[in-house]
N, C-alpha and C positions, 0 to 999 in steps of 0.2 A: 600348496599352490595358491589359492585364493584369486582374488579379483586384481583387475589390473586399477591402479588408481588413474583417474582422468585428470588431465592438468585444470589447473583453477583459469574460470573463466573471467573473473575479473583481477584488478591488477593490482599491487598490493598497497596500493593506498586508497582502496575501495572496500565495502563489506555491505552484505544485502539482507533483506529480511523480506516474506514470503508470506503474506497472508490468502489462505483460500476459503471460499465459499461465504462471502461476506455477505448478508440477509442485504442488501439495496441493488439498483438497477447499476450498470455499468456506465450510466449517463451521469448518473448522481453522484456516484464516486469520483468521477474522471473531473465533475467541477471542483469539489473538496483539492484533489492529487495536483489540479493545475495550478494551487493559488500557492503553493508550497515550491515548486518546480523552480531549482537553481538558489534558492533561499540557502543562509544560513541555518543550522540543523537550530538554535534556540528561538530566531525568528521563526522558524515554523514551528517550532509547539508554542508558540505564545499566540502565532495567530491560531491553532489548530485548538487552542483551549479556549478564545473568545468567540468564536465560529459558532452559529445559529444552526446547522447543518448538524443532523443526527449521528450522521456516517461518521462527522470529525473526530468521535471517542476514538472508534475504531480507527483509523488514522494517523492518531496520536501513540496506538499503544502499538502499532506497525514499526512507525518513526524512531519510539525508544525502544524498541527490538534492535532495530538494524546499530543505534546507537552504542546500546550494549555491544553488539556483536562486535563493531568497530573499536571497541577499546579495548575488553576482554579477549576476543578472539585474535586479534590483526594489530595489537599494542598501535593502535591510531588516537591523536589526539583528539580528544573530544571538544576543544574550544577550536578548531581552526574546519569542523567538519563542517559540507555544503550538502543539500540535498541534491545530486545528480541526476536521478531517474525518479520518476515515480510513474508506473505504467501499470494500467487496468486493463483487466482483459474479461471476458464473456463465462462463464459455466452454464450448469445446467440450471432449467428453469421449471417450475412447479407449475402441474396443470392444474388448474380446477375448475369446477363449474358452478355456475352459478344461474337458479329458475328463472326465467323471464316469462312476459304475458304468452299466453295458447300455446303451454305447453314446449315452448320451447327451450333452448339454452343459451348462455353466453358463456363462453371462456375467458377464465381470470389467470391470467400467467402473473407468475412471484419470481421475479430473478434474483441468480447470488450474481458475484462478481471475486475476481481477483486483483490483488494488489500486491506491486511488486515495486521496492524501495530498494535502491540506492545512495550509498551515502561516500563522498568521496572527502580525501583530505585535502584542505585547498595549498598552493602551495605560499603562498604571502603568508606573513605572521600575522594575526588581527588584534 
């Protein structure tokens, strides 16, 4: 018997890559993912490799994930790929406390984030 397989949700000049629970805030990531959004897939690791932004590593090794996936997986050209999507989203967030004066406390929240890339094939030759 087994499972029924689910049709693919993207199309077949697309392929995606999935990072979760990334150590930064979903603010901070979502500037990084915005400066890449609609780029050529080399234009964005060239900016993603000179980027002062910590989160950029991370990023970048999302970016050639999905790139891989796109050549390997879905025999898509790797010089004509564009960055499609690049979409951040919320996880969980780590409590912690931290002493302040008479006894009190403050809470220190640490959020992850998720990052979800997009890479499609454009249709022009470049």
């Amino acid at each position: 018997m087994g499972k029924k397989s689910f049709p693919r949700k993207l199309t077949d000049s697309e392929a995606m890559a999935y990072a979760k629970d990334i150590r930064v805030s979903p603010q901070k990531l979502n500037l990084v993912a915005q400066s890449i959004r609609g780029k050529k897939c080399e234009d964005a690791l060239s900016e993603l490799m000179f980027s002062k932004k910590r989160v950029a590593g991370a990023v970048s090794k999302v970016l050639e994930s999905a790139i891989a996936n796109a050549e390997n997986n879905h025999q898509l050209d790797v010089d004509r790929l564009i960055v499609a999507e690049a979409t951040v989203g919320k996880t969980v967030v780590m409590k912690r406390l931290r002493a302040r004066a008479r006894g009190r406390a403050a809470r220190i929240e640490k959020p992850f984030s998720n990052l979800r890339l997009i890479v499609r094939e454009s249709e022009e030759s470049a």
